[in-house]
Every structure is written in C-alpha cells, then in structure tokens.
TORSE-568197 format. One record per residue (C-alpha): residue number from 1; y, x, z. Coordinates in nm, 3 decimals, always signed. Layout:
<pts>
num / yy / xx / zz
NUM / Y / X / Z
...
</pts>
This chain:
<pts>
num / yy / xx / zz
1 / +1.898 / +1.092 / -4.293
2 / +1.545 / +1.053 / -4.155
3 / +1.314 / +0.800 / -4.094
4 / +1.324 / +0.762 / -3.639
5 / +0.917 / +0.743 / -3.637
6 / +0.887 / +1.052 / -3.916
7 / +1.126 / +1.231 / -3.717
8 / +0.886 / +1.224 / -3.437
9 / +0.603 / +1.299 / -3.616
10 / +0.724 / +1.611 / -3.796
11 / +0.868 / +1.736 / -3.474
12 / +0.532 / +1.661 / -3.276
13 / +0.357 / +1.927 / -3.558
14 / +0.625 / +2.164 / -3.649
15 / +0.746 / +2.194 / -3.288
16 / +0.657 / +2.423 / -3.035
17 / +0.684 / +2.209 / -2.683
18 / +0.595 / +2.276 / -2.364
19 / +0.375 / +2.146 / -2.150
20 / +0.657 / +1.990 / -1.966
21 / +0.826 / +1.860 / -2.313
22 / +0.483 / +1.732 / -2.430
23 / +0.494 / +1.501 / -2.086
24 / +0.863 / +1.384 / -2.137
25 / +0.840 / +1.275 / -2.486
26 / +1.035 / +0.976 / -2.403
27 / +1.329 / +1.221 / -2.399
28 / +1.294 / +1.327 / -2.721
29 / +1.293 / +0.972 / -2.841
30 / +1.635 / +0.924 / -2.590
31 / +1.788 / +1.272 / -2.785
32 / +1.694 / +1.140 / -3.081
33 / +1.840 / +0.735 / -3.082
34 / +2.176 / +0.935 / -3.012
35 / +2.206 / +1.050 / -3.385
36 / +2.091 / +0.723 / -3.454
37 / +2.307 / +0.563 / -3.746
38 / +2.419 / +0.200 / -3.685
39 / +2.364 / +0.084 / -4.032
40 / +2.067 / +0.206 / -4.154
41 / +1.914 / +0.250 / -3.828
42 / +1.832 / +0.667 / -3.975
43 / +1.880 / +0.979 / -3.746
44 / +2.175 / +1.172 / -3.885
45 / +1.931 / +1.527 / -3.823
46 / +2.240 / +1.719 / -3.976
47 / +2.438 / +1.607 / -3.699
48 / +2.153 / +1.683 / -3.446
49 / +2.051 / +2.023 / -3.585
50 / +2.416 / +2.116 / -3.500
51 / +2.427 / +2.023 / -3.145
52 / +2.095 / +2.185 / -3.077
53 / +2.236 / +2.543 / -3.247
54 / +2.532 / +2.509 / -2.988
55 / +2.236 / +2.435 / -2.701
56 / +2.308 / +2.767 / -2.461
57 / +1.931 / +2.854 / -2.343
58 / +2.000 / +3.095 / -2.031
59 / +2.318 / +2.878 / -1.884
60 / +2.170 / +2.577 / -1.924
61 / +1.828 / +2.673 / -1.745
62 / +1.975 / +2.874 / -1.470
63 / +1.847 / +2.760 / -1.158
64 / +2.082 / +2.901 / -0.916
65 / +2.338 / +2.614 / -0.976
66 / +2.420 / +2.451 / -0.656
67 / +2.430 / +2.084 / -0.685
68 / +2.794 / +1.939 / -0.620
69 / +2.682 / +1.700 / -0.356
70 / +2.389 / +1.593 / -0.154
71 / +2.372 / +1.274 / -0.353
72 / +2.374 / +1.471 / -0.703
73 / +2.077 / +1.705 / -0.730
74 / +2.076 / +1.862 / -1.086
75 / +1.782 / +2.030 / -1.220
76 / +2.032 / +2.299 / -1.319
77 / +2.017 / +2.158 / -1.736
78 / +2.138 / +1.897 / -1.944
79 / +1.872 / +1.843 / -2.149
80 / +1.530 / +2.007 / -2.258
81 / +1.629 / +1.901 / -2.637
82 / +2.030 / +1.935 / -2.641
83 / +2.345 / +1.943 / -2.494
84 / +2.481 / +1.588 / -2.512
85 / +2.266 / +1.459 / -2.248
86 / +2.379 / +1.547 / -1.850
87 / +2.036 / +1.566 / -1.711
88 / +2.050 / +1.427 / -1.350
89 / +1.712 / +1.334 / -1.141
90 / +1.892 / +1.147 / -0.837
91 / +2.155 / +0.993 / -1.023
92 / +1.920 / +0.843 / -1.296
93 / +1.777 / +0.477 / -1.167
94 / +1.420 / +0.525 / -1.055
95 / +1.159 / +0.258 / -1.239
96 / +0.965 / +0.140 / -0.867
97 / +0.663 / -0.076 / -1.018
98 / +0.460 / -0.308 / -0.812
99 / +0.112 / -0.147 / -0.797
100 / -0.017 / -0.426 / -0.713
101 / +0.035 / -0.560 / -1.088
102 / +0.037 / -0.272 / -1.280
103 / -0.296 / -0.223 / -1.546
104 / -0.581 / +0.008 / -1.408
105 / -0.428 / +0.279 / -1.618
106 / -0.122 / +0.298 / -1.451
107 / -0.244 / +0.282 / -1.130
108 / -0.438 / +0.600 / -1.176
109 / -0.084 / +0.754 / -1.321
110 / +0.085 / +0.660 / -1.005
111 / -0.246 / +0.783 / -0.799
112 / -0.219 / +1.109 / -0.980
113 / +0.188 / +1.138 / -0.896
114 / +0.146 / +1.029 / -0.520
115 / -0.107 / +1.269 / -0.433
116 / +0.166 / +1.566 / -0.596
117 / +0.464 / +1.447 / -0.390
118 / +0.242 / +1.404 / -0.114
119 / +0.137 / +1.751 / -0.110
120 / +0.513 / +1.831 / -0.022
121 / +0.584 / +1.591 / +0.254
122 / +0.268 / +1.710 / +0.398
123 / +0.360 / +2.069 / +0.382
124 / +0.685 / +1.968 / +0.499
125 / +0.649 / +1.747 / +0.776
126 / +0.252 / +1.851 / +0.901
127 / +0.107 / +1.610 / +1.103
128 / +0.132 / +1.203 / +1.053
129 / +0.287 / +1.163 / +1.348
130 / +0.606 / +1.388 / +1.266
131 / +0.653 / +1.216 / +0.953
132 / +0.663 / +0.879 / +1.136
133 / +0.897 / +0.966 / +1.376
134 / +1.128 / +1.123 / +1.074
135 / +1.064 / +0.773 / +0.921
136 / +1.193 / +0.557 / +1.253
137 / +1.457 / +0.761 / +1.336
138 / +1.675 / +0.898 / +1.022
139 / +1.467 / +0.643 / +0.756
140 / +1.487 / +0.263 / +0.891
141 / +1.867 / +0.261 / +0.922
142 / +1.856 / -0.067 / +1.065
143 / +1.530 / -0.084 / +1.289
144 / +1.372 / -0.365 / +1.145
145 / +1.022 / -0.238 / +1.097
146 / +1.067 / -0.231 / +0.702
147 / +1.200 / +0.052 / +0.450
148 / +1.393 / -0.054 / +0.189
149 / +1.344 / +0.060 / -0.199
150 / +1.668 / +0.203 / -0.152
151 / +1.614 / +0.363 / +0.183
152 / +1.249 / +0.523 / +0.037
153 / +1.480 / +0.678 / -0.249
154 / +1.706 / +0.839 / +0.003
155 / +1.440 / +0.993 / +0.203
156 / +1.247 / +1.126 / -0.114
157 / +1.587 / +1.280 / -0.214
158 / +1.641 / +1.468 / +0.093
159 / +1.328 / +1.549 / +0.175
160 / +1.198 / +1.655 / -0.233
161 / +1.535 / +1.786 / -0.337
162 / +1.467 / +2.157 / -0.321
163 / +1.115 / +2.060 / -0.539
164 / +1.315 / +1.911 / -0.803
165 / +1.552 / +2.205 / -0.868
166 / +1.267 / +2.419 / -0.911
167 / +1.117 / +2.190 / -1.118
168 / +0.806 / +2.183 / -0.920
169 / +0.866 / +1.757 / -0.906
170 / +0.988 / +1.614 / -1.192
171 / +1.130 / +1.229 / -1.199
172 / +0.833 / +1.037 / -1.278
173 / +0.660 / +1.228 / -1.006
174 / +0.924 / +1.054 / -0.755
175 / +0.887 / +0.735 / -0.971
176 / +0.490 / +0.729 / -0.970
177 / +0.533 / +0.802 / -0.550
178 / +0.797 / +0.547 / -0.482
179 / +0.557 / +0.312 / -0.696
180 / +0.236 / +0.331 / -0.474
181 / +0.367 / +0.139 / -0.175
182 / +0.359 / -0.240 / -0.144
183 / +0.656 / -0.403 / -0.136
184 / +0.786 / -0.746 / -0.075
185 / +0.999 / -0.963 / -0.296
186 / +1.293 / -0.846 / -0.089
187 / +1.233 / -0.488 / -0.183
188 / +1.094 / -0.342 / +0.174
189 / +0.758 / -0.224 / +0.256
190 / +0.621 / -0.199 / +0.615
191 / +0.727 / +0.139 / +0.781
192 / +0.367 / +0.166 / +0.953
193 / +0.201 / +0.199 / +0.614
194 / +0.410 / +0.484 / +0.464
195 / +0.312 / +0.768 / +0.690
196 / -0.130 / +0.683 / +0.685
197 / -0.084 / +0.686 / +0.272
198 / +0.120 / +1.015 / +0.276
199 / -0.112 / +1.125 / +0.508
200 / -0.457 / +1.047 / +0.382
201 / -0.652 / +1.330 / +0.190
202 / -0.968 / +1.153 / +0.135
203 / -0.941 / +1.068 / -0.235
204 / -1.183 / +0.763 / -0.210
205 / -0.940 / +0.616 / +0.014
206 / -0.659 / +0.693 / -0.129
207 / -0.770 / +0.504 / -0.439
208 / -0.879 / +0.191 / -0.236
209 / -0.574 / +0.144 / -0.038
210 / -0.392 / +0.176 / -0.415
211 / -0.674 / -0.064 / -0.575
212 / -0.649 / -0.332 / -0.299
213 / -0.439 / -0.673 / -0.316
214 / -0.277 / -0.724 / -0.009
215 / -0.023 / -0.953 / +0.174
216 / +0.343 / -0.784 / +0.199
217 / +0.490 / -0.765 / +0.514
218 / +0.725 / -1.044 / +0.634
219 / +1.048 / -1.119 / +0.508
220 / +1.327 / -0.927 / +0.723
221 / +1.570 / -1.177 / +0.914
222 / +1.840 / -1.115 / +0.680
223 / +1.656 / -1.353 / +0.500
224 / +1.718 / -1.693 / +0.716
225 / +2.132 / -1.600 / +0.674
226 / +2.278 / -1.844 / +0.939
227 / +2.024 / -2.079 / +1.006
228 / +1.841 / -1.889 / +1.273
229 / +2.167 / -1.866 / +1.456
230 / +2.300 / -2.173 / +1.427
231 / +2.405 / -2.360 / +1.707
232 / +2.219 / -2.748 / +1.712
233 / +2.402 / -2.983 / +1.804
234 / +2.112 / -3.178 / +2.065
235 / +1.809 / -3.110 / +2.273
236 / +1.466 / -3.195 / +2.109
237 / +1.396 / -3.330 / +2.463
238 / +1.677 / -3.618 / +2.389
239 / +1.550 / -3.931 / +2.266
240 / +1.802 / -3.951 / +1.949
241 / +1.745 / -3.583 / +1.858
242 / +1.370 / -3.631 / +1.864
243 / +1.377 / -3.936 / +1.667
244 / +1.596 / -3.779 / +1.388
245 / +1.340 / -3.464 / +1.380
246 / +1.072 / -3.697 / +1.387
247 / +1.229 / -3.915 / +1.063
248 / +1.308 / -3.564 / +0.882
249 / +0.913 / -3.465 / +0.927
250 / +0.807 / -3.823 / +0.812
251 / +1.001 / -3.758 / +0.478
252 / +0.808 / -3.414 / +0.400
253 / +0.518 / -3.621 / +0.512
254 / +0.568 / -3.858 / +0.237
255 / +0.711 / -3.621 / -0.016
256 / +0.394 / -3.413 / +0.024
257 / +0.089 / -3.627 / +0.087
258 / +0.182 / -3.943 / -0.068
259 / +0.017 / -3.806 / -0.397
260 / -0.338 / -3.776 / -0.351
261 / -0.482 / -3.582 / -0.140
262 / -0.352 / -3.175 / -0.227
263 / -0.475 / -2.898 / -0.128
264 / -0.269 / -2.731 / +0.193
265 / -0.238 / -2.390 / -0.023
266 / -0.049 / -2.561 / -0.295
267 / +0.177 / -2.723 / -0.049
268 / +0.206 / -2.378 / +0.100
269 / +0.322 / -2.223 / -0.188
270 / +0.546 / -2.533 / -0.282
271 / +0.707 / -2.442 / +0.021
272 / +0.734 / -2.050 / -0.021
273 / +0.980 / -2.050 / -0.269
274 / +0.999 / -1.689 / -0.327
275 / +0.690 / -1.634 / -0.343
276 / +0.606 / -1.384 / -0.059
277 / +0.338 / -1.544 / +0.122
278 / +0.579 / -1.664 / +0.378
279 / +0.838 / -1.932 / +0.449
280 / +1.082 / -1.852 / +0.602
281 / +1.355 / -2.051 / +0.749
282 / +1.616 / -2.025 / +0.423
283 / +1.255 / -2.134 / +0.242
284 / +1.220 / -2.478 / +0.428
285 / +1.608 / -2.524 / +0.340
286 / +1.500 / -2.449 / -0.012
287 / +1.223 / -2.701 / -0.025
288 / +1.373 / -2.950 / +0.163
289 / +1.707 / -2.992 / -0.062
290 / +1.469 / -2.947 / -0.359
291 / +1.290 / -3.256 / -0.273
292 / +1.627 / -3.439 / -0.155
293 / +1.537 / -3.466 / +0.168
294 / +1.906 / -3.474 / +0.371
295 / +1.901 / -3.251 / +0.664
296 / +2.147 / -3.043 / +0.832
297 / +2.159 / -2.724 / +0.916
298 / +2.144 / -2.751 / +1.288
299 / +1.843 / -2.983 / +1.250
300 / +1.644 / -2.739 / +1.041
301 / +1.715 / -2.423 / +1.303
302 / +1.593 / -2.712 / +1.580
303 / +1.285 / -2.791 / +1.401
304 / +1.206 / -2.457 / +1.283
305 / +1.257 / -2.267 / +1.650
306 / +1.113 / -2.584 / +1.854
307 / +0.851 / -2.677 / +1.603
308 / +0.708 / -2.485 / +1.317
309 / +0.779 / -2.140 / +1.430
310 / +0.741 / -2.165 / +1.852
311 / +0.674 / -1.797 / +1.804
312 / +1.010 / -1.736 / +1.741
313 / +0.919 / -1.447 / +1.395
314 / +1.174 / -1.577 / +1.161
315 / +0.867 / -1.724 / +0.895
316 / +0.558 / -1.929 / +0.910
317 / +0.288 / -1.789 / +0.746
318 / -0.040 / -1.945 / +0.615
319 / -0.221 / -1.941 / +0.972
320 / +0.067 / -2.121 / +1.128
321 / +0.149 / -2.378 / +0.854
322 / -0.198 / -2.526 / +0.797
323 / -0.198 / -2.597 / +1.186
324 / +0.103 / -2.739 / +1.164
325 / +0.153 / -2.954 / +0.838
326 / -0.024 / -3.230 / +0.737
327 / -0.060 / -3.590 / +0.708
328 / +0.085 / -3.663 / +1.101
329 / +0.323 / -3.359 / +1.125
330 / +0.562 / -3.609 / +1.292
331 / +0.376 / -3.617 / +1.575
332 / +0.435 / -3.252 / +1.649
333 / +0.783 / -3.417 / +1.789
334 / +0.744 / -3.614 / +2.093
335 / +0.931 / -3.934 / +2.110
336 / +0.951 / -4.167 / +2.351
337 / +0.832 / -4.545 / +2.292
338 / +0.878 / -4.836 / +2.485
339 / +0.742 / -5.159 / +2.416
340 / +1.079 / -5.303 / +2.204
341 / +1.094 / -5.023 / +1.988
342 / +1.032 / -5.118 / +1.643
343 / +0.755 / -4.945 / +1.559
344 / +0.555 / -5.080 / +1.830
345 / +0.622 / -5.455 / +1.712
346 / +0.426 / -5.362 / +1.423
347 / +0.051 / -5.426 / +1.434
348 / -0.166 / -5.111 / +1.425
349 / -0.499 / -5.031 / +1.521
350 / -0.396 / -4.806 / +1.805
351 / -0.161 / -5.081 / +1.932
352 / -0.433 / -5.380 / +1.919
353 / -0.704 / -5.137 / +2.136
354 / -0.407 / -5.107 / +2.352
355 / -0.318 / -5.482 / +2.362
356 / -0.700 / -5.557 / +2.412
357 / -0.775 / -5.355 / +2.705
358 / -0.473 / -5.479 / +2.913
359 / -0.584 / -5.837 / +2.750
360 / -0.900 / -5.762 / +2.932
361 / -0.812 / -5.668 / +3.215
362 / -0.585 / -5.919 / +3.301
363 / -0.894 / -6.194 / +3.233
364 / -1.086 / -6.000 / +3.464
365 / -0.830 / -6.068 / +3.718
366 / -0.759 / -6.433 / +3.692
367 / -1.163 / -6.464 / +3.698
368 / -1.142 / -6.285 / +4.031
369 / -0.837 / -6.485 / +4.180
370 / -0.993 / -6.822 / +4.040
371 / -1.346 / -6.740 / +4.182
372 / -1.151 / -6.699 / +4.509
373 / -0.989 / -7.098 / +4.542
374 / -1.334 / -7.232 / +4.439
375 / -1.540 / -7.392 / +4.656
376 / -1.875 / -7.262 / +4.859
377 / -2.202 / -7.415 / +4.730
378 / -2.339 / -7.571 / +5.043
379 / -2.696 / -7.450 / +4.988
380 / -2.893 / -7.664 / +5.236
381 / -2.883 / -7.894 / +5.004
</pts>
C-alpha cells in the first residue's frame, strides 16, 4: 500500500499526462480515493494497477458513440485514468459559484472559461439579438423575465453538446460559464443580461462587468406563495379595516424605532430576510411573525398591495422602503377621526393648535356680537 499524497507525487514525475490530464488532476485524486483502504486510509496500487491493465484505449476513446439520450451526453470514455469511473459531463452536478464572492483568482478562471464557451454560442447563434430571442422563447420556460440555474444548464447542454463530445469544452469550461452570471438567492439571473455578456468581445469590459458588485434582479413571484393572491377580507377605505392596518403599522413602528434612533439600511435588511436586496411580500410575513407582531394573512396582502408596494412588483426595494418606513408609517393609512375617538381626547400638540384657533375664533365672535348690544357714545358731549 501507498502513501495517497506520495502516490500523487510519484505519478506527477513518472507519468506522462496530457495537457488535458495535467488540467483535471482532481480526477486522478477521484481514481485514486477508489483504491483507498478504509483502515489505513493507503491506496491498494496492486488493486489499481490491475484495473488500469484491463483499461481498453481505442473503445474507450472512440468518439463516434452516440449518446443514449438528449439528457446524457457522454464524452465517449469512462475515465482518462481507468475503467471504474462512467465519465458523464451532463449527468455530473455542475459547481455554479457566485462571482460575485469568489477570490480575484477565480474570477479570472471563470473569465478565462466564459470567453471559450462564448466563442461557441457566438459562432452558433451570430448576432445578440438571435441569441435573445433563442433565450425568450425555448430558455425562460415560464416568462418571468429570469433564467433559472437549472434552465441556464439546459440551454448550455443543448446548445454545447456537440463541443463536449469532441472534447473541444470540457466540464469546468461549462462550470466556469454558468459561474459568470449574477444570480439571486433564488437561483435566477435576469434574462436581459445573458445575451450583452455572451456577446461582448471587448476584453476590458468583459472583465468589468465580471469585477463589478451589483444588485440581483428581483425575486420572481413564486416567492410571495399565496399572499399576493389572497383574498382580504375588507376595504382599506372602511373605517375598521383602516384602523386595524393602521394598529399593525404602529407595532413595526414601535418594534423598529423604539430603540434609538437606527439607521433605515439596517432596518432594511432586518426586513429582507433572505438577503436579496428586496422584501418581498413572504419577507414582511417573515419579519413580522419574527417580531410577534399578529397579523393575518389577508391583512398583510392589504397592506402590502394598498400600501408599501402601490406599484403592484411583488417586492419593495430600498428606494421604495425608505419613503415609506419610518417613525409615522401609520399615517400612510388614512383613518377617519371624529372628535370622540380616543385618540383625540388625548392632549397633543397638534390637537391644542387646533383647540386654540377655534378658541380664537369663537372670542372674536362674541367680541363682535357684544360690541353690537352696546351702546353709542353720544359724542357732543
């Protein structure tokens, strides 16, 4: 038995690799952990030189091998090392990164792989504007402006598969590709932005639009589940209704303001639970229960569509929110008052102005009416 790391080394000298091999070493390392003995953690290399003298060269690189199904693409091989391993491209899961975290490093591997695979759609496809129209019509599935991870896999499998049976892609190349795009906690990127990155040949560019931290696009409506269809059960023009909305945004008042005086970004993100620079509707639910805050669900769709989100996109997003919350959101519901309502019983500032003025004006008119019963000043004498 041998030593896992020695194994490597010796084979990195002794061994003849090509360039291909030299790229793939995790495979190796894969081929290798397979003679792997569960005690002593050795590679049984007896056991492996055996398999690789019953490796058949010319069947197992023959590239005429039709695949036996669109959705399994072989290369045509099991296995650069062996025979054990069924090599598959499509049917092996597909690392997607988010480029916007990755190290500098990696970002120029990805760079390097986009620009490859690009080279192929562009050949393919030829202008921007075919490509798009390939993406809208036989991409989005649903029509919801977004592509799903899943949905950019099946379009790089039949649009690359050909590549990859000649071996002119290989799997990190699709990888490094799917990888470049920015993509939303909920696994879609925006469909507009996939065509301009295939598309752009300026290098400089290329690398900026890769470099730069931007916003995702908005969460799909999926998202909200039932609360953006639900049914309420009153009018926010009826008096009761508007109260009730008015007492729910008085407890988020108080949840979030009573401490201090935070900053409306914090609150933002308090409120974004998943973290994709937008709340959406499911979000406020989140937040709300959270902070044990008792609402139903045909309250929150009434607040959210009447309120918070008049524009009717599913999500509030930074612009919107810091217009909207603060430290007299409930006034964003109109109520009704009338002079025996509670609230106006209560002294307040606005209230005594309010009290004064009438005050006033009703001295002014008993001066008038009084000045009117009193007697004329005889002036002659």
């Amino acid at each position: 038995m041998a030593d896992p790391r020695d194994m490597m080394k010796v084979l990195d000298h002794r061994m003849k690799m090509t360039t291909n091999m030299a790229q793939e070493k995790d495979e190796l390392h894969e081929y290798l952990m397979m003679f792997q003995d569960e005690t002593s953690g050795k590679i049984r290399y007896t056991e492996m030189a055996a398999d690789l003298r019953s490796f058949d060269y010319n069947q197992e690189t023959n590239e005429g091998i039709i695949p036996k199904s669109a959705n399994s693409i072989s290369s045509g091989r099991r296995s650069y090392f062996g025979a054990l391993v069924q090599r598959n491209v499509f049917n092996d899961d597909l690392l997607v990164l988010d480029s916007q975290k990755v190290p500098a490093n990696k970002l120029d591997v990805i760079e390097r792989q986009l620009v490859k695979v690009n080279r192929f759609l562009q050949d393919k496809f030829k202008t921007q504007a075919e490509f798009e129209k390939y993406l809208r019509e036989r991409v989005d599935t649903d029509k919801n402006g977004n592509i799903s991870v899943d949905e950019m896999k099946a379009m790089i499998q039949e649009t690359c598969g050909d590549e990859v049976v000649k071996r002119r892609l290989s799997k990190h190349d699709l990888a490094g590709f799917l990888s470049a795009f920015k993509y939303s906690t909920h696994g879609a990127t925006d469909i507009s932005a996939v065509a301009p990155l295939v598309f752009e040949r300026d290098s400089n560019k290329l690398a900026l639009a890769l470099s730069s931290r931007v916003r995702t696009n908005p969460p799909p409506r999926f998202v909200n589940e039932d609360l953006e269809t639900t049914e309420s059960n009153g009018d926010i023009t009826d008096e009761i209704t508007a109260r009730r909305l008015r007492g729910l945004l008085t407890k988020i008042e108080d949840a979030a303001f009573c401490s201090g005086k935070p900053r409306t970004f914090e609150i933002f993100r308090a409120f974004d639970t998943d973290g994709d620079g937008f709340v959406s509707y499911k979000d406020f639910e989140a937040h709300l229960v959270k902070n044990k805050i008792l609402a139903s669900k045909p309250d929150i769709s009434l607040l959210m569509k009447h309120v918070l989100d008049t524009d009717g996109n599913g999500y509030i997003d930074f612009s919107t929110f810091k217009d909207k919350f603060g430290p007299n959101m409930s006034k964003l519901v109109a109520v009704p008052e009338n002079e025996l309502h509670l609230p106006n019983l209560v002294p307040n500032k606005d209230k005594l102005n309010e009290y004064g003025k009438k005050s006033m004006t009703l001295r002014h008119s008993v001066d008038s009416v009084r000045k009117g019963f009193q007697p004329e000043i005889d002036a002659s004498k």
